[in-house]
C-alpha positions as CSV (number, residue, x, y, z in Angstrom):
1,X,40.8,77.2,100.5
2,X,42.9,78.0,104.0
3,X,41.9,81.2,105.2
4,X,43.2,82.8,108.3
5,X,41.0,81.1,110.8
6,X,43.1,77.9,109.9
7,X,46.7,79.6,109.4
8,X,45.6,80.9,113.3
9,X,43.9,77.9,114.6
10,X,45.7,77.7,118.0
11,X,45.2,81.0,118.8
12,X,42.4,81.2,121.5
13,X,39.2,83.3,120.4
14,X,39.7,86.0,122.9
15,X,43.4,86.5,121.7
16,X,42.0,86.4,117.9
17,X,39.8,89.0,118.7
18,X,42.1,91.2,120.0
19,X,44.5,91.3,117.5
20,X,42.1,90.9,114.7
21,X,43.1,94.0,112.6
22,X,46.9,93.4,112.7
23,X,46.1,89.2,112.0
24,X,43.6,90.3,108.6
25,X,46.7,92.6,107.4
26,X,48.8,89.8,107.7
27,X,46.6,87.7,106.3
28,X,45.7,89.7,103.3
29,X,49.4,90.4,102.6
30,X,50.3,86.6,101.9
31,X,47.1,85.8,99.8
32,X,46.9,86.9,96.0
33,X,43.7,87.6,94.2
34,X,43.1,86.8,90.7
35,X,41.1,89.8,88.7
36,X,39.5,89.0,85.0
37,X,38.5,92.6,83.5
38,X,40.7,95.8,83.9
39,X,37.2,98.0,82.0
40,X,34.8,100.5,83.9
41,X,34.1,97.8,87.0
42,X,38.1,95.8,87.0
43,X,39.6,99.8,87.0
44,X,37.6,100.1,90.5
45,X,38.3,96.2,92.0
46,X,42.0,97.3,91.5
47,X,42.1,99.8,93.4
48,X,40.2,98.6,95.9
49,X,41.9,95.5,96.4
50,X,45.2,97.0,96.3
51,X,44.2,99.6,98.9
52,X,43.1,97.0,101.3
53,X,46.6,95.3,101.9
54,X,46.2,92.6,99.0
55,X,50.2,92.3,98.2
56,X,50.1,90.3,94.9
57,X,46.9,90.6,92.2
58,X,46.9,89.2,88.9
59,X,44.9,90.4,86.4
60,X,43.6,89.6,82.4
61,X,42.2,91.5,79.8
62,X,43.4,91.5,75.9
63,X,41.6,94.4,75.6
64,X,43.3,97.9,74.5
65,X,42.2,101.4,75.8
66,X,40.3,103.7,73.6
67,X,39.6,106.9,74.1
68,X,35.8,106.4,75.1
69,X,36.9,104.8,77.9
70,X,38.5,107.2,79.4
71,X,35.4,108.8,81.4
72,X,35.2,106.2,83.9
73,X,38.0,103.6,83.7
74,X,40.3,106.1,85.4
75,X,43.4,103.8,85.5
76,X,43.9,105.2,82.3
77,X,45.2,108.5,80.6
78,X,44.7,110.1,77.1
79,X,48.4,109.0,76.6
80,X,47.8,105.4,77.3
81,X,45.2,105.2,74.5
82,X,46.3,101.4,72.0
83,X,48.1,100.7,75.0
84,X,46.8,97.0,76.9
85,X,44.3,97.8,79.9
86,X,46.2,95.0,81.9
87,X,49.3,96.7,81.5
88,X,48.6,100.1,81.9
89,X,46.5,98.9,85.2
90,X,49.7,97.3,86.7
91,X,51.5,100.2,86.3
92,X,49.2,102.7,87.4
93,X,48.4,100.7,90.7
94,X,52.1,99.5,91.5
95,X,53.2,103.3,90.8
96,X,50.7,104.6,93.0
97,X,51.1,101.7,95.7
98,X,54.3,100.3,95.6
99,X,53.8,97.4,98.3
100,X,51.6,96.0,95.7
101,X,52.5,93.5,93.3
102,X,49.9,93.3,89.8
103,X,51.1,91.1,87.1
104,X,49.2,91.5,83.8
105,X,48.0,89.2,81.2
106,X,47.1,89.8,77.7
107,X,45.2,86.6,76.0
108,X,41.9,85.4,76.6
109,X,41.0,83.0,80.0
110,X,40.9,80.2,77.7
111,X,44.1,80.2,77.4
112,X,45.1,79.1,80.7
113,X,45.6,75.8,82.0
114,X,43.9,75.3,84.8
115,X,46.9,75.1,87.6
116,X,47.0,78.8,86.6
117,X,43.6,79.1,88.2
118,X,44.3,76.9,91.0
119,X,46.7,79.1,92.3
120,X,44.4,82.2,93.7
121,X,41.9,81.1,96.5
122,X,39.6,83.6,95.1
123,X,38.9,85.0,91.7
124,X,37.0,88.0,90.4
125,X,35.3,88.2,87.5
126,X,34.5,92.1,86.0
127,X,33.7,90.8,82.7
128,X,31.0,91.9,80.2
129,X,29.8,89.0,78.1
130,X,27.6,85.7,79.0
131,X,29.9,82.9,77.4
132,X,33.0,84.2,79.3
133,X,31.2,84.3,82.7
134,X,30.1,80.9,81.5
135,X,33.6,79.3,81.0
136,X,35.2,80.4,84.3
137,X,32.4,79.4,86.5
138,X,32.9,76.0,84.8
139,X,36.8,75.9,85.4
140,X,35.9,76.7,89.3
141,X,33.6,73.4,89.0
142,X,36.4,71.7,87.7
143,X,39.0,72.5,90.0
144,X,36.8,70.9,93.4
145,X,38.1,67.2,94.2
146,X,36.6,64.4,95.6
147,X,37.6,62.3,98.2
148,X,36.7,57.8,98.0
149,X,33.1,58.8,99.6
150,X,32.6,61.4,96.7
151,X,32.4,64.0,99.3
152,X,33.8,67.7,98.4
153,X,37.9,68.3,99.5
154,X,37.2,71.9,100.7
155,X,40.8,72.9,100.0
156,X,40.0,72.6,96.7
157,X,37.1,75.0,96.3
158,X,37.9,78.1,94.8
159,X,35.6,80.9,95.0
160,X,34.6,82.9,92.2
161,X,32.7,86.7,92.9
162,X,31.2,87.9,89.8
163,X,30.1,92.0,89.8
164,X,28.4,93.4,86.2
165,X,27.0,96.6,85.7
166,X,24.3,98.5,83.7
167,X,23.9,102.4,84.0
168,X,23.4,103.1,87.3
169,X,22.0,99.0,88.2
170,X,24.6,96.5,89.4
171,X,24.8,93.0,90.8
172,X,27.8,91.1,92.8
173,X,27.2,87.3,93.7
174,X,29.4,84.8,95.3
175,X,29.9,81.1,93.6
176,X,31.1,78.5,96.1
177,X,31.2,75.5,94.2
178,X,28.4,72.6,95.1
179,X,27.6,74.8,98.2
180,X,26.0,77.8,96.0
181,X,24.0,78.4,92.6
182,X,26.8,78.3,89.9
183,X,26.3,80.2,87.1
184,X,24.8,78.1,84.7
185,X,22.1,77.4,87.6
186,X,20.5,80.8,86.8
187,X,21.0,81.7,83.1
188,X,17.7,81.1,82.1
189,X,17.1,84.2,84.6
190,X,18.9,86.4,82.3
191,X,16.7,89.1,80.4
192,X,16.4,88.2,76.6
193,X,18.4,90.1,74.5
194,X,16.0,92.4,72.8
195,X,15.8,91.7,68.7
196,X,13.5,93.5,66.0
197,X,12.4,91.1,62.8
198,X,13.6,91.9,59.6
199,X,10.2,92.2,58.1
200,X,9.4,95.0,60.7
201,X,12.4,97.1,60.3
202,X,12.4,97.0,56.3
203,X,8.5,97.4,56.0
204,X,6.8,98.5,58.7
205,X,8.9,100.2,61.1
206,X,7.0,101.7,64.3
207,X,9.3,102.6,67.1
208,X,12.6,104.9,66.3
209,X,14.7,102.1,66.8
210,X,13.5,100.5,64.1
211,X,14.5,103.3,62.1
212,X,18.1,103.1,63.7
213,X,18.3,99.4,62.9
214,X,17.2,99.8,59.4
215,X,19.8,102.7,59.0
216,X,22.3,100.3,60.5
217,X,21.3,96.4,59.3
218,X,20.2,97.7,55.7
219,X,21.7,101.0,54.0
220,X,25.4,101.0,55.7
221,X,25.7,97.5,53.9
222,X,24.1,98.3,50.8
223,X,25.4,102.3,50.2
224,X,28.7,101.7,52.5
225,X,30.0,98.1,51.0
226,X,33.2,98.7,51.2
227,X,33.6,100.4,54.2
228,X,33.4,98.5,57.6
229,X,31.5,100.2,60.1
230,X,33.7,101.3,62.8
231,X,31.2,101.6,66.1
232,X,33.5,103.9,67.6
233,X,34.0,107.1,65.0
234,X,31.6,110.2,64.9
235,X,31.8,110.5,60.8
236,X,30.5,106.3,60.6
237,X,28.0,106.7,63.5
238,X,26.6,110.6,62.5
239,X,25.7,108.8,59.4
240,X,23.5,105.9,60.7
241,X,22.0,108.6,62.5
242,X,21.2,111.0,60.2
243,X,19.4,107.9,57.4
244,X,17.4,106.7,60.3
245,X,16.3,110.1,61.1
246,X,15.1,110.3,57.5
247,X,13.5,107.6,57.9
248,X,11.6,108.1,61.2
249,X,10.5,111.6,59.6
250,X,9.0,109.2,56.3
251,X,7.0,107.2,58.9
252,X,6.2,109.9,61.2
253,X,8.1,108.5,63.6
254,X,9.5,111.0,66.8
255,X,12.2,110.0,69.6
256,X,15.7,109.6,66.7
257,X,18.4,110.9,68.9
258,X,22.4,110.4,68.5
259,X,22.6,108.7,71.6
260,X,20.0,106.7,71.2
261,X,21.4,105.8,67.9
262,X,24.7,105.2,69.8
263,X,22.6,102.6,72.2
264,X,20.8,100.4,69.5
265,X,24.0,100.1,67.4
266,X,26.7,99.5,70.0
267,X,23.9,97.5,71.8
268,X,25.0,98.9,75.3
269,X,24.2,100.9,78.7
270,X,26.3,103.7,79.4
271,X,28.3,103.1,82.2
272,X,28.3,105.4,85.1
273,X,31.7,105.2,87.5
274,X,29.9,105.6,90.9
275,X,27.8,102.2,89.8
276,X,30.9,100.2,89.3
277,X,32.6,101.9,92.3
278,X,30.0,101.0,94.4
279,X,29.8,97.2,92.8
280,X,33.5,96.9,93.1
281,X,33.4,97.7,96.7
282,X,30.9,94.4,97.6
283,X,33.1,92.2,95.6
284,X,36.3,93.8,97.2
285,X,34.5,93.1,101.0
286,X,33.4,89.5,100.1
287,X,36.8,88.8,98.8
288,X,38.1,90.2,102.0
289,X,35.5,87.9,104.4
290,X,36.8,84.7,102.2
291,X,40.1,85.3,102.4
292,X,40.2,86.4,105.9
293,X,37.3,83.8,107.7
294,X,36.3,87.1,109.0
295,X,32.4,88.0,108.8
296,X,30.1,86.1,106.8
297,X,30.0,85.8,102.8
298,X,27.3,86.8,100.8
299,X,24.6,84.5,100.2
300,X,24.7,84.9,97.6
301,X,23.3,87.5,95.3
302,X,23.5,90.7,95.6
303,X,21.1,93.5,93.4
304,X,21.6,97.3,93.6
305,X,18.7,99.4,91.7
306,X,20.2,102.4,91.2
307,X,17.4,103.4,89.5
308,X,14.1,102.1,90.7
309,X,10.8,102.6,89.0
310,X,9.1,102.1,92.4
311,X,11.4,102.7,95.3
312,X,14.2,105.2,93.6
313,X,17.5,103.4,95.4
314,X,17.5,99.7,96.7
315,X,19.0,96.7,97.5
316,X,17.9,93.0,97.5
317,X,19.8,90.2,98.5
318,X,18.5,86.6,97.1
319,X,19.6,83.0,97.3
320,X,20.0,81.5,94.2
321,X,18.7,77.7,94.8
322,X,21.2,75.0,93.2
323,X,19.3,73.4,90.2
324,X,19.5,70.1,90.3
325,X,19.7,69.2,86.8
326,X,22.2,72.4,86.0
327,X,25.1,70.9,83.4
328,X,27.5,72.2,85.2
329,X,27.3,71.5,89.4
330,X,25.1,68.5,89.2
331,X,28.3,66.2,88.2
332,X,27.3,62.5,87.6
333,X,29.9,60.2,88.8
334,X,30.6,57.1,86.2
335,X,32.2,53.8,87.2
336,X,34.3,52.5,84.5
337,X,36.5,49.4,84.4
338,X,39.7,48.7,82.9
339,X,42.7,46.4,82.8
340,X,45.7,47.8,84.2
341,X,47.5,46.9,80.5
342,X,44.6,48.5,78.7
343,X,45.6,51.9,76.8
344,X,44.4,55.0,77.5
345,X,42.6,55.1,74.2
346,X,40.3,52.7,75.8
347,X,38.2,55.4,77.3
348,X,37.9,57.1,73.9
349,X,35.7,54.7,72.8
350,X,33.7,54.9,76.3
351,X,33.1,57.9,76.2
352,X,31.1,60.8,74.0
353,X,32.3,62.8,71.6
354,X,34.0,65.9,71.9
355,X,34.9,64.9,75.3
356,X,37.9,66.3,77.2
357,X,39.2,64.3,80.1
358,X,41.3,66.0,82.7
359,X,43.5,64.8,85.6
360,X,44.8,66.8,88.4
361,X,43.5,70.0,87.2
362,X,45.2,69.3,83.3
363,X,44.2,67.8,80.1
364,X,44.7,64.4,80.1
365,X,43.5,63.6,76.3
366,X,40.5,64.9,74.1
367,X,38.3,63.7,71.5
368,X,38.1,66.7,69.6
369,X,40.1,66.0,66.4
370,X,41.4,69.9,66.2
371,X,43.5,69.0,69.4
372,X,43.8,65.3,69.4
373,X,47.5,65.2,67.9
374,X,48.7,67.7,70.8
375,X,47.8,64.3,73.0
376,X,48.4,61.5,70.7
377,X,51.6,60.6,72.8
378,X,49.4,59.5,75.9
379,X,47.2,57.5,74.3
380,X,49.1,54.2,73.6
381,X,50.2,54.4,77.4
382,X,49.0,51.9,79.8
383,X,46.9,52.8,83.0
384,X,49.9,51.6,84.6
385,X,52.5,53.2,82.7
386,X,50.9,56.1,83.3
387,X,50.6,55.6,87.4
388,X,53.8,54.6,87.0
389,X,55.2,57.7,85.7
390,X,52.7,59.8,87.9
391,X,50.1,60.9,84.8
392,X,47.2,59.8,87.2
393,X,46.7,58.7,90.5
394,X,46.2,55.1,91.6
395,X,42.6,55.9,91.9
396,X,42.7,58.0,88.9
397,X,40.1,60.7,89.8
398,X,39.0,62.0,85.9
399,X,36.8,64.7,84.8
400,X,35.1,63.9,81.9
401,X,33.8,67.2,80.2
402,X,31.5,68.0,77.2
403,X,29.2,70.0,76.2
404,X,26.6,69.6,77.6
405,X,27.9,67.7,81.3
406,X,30.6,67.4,83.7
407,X,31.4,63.6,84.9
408,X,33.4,62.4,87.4
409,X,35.2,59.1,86.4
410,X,36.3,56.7,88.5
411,X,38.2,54.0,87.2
412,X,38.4,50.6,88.9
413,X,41.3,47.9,87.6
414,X,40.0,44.4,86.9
């Protein structure tokens, strides 16, 4: 990634420092900044990003505005409610700031090829489930090349900043690939989601959310079968409320509330806008430090307690250790050798199943059979048709992918 230390490299330190301020403008104004989540925390990132000189954001989110939403995701007005968060954002921002360019997307990140990615030096992720957070911190793994030594090309490391929220608790980290924990390092630090058995709710129910989730799991199915339950209306949501509030009073159970109710079923936190204002802000200053060279980044996890059992407000920085057997950032490389007449189908039957192998940032062919015939055309193709007509490198640098591990191919020409 080229930040402004390198576009002002012959500058002499003294003269850097004194025009500093007017260099990071600059700076910031040619860079664009790729969002993922226009909710509660990508509403705040926006705007701070956009305020800070950022001239071109892009942002995704195939999610539409409801009217819950409108309490904290202030982007957004009762009229916009159906309407595409993306969209709306963009609007709102580029009304509001009109030096600022935000283009919207409305499909998942899976969606992209990966040359979308590699075009934004940084990317921040506002997003509120695991297996999303998951996929992106593996496409920023993917997009770092190697050179012949095997040794990182550092203008191929994109940065990823993640910020999440809960009620008035937040985090913010920064992912540098192979120099930081990646995500997957530290899932297994993730709180456990918290479940109730069956036999519990239905028999022997102690706490009240037992009551809520018998109310919910149990009699909207069997006296509401034809009616989905829609988390989001009073009349469907009143009801589970009031059944398991019969049933706490059978078991002489106290502590059934509405919002409590509201909690269990919808399974969340309630958001509270000064949390992911203040989140938002981190991200928006580390984005600022990579973009710029200016200051040091986060290293590289970041905890606000907003809410402390002990202390009442705090902060803790940590840093996440790399794990060296992590299926993501501790890439085996693989030698494989070939005949420059061999087909590419060769390395199918190399390889495991449900591989994907990808050149140049792109999906070069996959095993999956769902997606096979999109690549069937490459696969009778000689390595050195294909070098030929510029598929792959001479040295063909792959990356094989599965599920379970990322493996760097190099392929050597008998």
């Amino acid at each position: 990634m080229n930040s402004i230390l390198n576009t002002y490299s012959p500058l002499s330190k003294e003269t850097y420092n004194e025009y500093r301020g007017q260099i990071m403008i600059e700076a910031l104004s040619i860079q664009k900044v790729l969002v993922i989540g226009a909710g509660g925390l990508g509403c705040e990132i926006l705007k701070s990003l956009a305020l800070s000189g950022i001239k071109e954001i892009h942002v995704i989110d195939l999610d539409t505005i409801d009217l819950t939403n409108l309490n904290r995701q202030f982007l957004f007005r009762m009229k916009d409610v159906g309407k595409y968060k993306a969209e709306v954002a963009a609007e709102f921002i580029m009304k509001r700031i009109p030096s600022c360019k935000v283009i919207p997307y409305t499909k998942k990140i899976q969606e992209f090829p990966i040359s979308f990615y590699q075009e934004f030096s940084v990317i921040i992720a506002g997003l509120d489930n695991i297996e999303a957070r998951r996929w992106i911190n593996r496409v920023v793994i993917q997009m770092v090349q190697r050179d012949e030594n095997d040794k990182v090309i550092d203008e191929t490391r994109h940065y990823l900043i993640d910020g999440g929220t809960e009620g008035l608790n937040g985090q913010a980290r920064v992912i540098s690939p192979f120099e930081t924990a990646c995500y997957e390092c530290t899932i297994s630090q993730l709180p456990k989601q918290i479940q109730y058995q069956m036999c519990t709710i239905a028999s022997t129910p102690r706490l009240p959310e037992h009551c809520i989730a018998y109310a919910y799991e149990i009699l909207w199915p069997k006296q509401q079968p034809d009616l989905k339950l829609d988390k989001d209306n009073f009349d469907h949501m009143n009801w589970i409320y009031q059944k398991a509030l019969e049933r706490a009073q059978q078991f002489n159970i106290q502590g059934v509330t509405y919002k409590l109710t509201l909690g269990v079923v919808k399974n969340i936190i309630p958001a509270v806008a000064s949390t992911n204002a203040l989140i938002a802000s981190i991200c928006t200053v580390e984005c600022i430090k990579l973009l710029t060279g200016n200051g040091s980044q986060l290293n590289n996890y970041l905890q606000w307690y907003g809410q402390n059992h002990q202390t009442g407000i705090g902060i803790n920085v940590i840093q996440q250790e790399r794990l060296e057997e992590c299926t993501e950032c501790s890439i085996q490389s693989l030698q494989i050798k070939v005949k420059r007449n061999d087909k590419l189908s060769v390395l199918l039957t190399l390889l495991p199943q449900d591989i994907e192998l990808y050149c140049k940032g792109e999906i070069l062919i996959t095993n999956n059979n769902i997606r096979k015939q999109a690549f069937a055309h490459l696969l009778d193709k000689t390595f050195q048709e294909l070098i030929d007509q510029k598929i792959i490198d001479e040295n063909a640098q792959l990356k094989a992918l599965d599920k379970n591990k990322t493996i760097n191919l190099k392929v050597e020409y008998e």
